[in-house]
MITORBA-736392 format. One record per residue (C-alpha): residue number from 1; residue in one letter; x, y, z. Coordinates in nm, 3 decimals. Layout:
BEGIN
+-----+------+---------+---------+---------+
:  nr : rest :       x :       y :       z :
+-----+------+---------+---------+---------+
: NUM :    a :       X :       Y :       Z :
...
+-----+------+---------+---------+---------+
END
This chain:
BEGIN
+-----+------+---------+---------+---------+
:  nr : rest :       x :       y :       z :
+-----+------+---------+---------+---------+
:   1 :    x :   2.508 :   2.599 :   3.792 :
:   2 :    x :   2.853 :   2.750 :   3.883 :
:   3 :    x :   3.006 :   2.727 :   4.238 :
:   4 :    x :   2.930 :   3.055 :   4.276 :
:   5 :    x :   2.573 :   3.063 :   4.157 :
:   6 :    x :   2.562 :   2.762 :   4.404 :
:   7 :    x :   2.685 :   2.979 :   4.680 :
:   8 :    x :   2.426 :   3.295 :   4.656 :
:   9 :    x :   2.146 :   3.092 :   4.628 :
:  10 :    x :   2.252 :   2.900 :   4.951 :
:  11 :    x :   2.264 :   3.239 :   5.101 :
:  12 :    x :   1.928 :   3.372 :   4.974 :
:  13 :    x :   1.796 :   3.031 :   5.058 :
:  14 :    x :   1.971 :   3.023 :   5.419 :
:  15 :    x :   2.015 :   2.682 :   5.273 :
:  16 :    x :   2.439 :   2.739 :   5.358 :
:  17 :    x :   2.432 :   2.405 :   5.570 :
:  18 :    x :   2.358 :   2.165 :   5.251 :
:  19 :    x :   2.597 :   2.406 :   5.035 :
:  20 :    x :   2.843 :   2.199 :   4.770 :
:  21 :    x :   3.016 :   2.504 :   4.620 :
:  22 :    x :   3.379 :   2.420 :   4.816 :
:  23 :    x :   3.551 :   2.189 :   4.795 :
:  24 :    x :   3.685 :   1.985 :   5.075 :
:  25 :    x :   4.017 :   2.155 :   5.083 :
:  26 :    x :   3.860 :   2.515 :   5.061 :
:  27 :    x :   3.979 :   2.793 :   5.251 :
:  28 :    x :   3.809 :   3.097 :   5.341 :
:  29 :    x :   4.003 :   3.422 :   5.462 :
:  30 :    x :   3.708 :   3.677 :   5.612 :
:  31 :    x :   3.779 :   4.018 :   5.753 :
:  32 :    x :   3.492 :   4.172 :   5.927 :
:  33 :    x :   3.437 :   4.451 :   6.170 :
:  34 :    x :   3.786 :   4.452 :   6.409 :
:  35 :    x :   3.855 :   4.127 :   6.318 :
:  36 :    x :   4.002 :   3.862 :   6.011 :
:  37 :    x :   3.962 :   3.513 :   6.041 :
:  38 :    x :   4.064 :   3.141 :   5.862 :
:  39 :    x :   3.859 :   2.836 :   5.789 :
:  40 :    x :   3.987 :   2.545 :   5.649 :
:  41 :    x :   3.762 :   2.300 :   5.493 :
:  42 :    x :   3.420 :   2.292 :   5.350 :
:  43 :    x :   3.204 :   2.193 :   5.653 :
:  44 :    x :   3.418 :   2.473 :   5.830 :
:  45 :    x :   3.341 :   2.725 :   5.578 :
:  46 :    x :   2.960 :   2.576 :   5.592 :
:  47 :    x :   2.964 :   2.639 :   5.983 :
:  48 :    x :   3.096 :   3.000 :   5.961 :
:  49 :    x :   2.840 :   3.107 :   5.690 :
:  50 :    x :   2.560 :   2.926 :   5.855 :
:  51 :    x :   2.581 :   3.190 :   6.109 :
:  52 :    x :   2.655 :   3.500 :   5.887 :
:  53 :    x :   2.325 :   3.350 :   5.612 :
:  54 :    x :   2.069 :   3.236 :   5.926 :
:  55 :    x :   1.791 :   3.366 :   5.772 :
:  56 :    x :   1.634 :   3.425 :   5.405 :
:  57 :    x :   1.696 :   3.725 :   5.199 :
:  58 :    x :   1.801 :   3.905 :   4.892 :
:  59 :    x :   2.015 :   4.107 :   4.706 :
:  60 :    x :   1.945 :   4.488 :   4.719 :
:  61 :    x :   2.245 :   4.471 :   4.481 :
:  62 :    x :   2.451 :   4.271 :   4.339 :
:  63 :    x :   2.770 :   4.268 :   4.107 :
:  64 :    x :   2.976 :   3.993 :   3.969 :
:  65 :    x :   3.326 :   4.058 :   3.714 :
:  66 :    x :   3.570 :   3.817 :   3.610 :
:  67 :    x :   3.886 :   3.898 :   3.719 :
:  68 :    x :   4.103 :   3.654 :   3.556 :
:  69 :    x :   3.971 :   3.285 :   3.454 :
:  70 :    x :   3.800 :   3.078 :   3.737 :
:  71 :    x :   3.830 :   3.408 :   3.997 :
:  72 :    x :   3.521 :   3.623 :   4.054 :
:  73 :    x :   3.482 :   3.947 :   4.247 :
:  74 :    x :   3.115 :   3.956 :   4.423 :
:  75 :    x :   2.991 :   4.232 :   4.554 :
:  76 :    x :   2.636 :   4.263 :   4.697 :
:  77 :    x :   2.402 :   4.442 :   4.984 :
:  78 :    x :   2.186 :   4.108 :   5.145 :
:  79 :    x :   1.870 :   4.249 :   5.311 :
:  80 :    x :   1.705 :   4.016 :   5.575 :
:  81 :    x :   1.455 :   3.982 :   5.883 :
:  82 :    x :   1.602 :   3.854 :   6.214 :
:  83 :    x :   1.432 :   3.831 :   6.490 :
:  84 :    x :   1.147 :   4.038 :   6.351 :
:  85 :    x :   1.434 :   4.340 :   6.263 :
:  86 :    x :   1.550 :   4.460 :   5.910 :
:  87 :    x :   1.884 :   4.394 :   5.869 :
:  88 :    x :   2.164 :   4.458 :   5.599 :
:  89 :    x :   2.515 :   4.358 :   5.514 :
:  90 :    x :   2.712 :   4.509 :   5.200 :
:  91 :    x :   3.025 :   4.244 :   5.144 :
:  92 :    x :   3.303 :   4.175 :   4.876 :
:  93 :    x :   3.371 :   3.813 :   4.764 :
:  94 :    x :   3.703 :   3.725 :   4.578 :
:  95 :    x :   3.615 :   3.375 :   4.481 :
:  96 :    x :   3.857 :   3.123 :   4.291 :
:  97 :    x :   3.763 :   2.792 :   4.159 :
:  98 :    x :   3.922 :   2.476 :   4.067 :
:  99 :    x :   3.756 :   2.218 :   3.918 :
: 100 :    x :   3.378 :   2.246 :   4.006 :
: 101 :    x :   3.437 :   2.405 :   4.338 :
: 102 :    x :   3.491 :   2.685 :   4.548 :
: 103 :    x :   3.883 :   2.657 :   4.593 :
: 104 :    x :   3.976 :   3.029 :   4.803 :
: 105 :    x :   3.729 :   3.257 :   4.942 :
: 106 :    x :   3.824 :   3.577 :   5.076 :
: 107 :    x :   3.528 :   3.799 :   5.231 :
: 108 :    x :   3.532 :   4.143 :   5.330 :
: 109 :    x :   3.265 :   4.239 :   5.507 :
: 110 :    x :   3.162 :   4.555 :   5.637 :
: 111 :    x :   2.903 :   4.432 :   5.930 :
: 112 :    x :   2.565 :   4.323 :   5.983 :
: 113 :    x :   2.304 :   4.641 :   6.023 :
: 114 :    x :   2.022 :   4.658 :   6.232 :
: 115 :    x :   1.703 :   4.860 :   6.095 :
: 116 :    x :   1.823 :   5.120 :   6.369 :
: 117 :    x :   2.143 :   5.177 :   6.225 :
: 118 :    x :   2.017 :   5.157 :   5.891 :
: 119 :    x :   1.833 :   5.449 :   5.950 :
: 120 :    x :   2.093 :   5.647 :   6.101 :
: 121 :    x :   2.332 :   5.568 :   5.770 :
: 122 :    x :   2.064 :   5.710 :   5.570 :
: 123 :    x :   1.987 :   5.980 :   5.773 :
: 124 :    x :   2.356 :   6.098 :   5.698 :
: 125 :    x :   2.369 :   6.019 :   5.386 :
: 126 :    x :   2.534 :   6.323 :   5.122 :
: 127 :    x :   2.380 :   6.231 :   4.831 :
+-----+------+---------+---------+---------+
END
């Protein structure tokens, strides 16, 4: 299994804790809602995406493209429960590997949606 393959099944799984896609010199770069962020290291990377990947899901969609050897663009919607709660997230990964790892990681992410919200996206939806 790839790094990467590694990686979204940890976050399906919420299994991010025991995750061996980085390696040990990893970074990840992460822009979220009003804010961008650094982690250096694996078991900093593990800690951050602990958090984000709490909770079992799956992919409502899910792309992956080569963009040049050993870099991959993700793109996916996760669906979850939390607390009882629907929830969504629709984020881009730029991964690159060296070696048999997860080498840079660089996540945009457009937020975490509540069933609430969800609603009112769809609601105003054009199409």
């Amino acid at each position: 299994m790839s790094p990467v393959d590694t990686f979204l099944a940890a976050v399906t799984t919420a299994t991010i804790p025991g995750c061996t896609a980085w390696a040990e010199d990893a970074v990840l770069d992460a822009t979220v809602p009003n804010w961008r962020m650094r982690r250096r290291g694996a078991e900093r990377i593990r800690a951050e995406f602990a958090k984000w990947y709490a909770d079992p899901g799956k992919f409502e969609e899910l792309s992956r493209v080569a963009i040049e050897p050993g870099t991959e663009l993700v793109r996916f919607m996760l669906t979850w429960t939390e607390h009882g709660v629907p929830h969504a997230a629709h984020q881009a990964h730029v991964i690159r590997m060296s070696a048999d790892r997860i080498a840079d990681h660089v996540v945009y992410c457009g937020g975490r949606w509540p069933a609430g919200l969800l609603a009112q996206m769809a609601e105003a939806a054009d199409d």
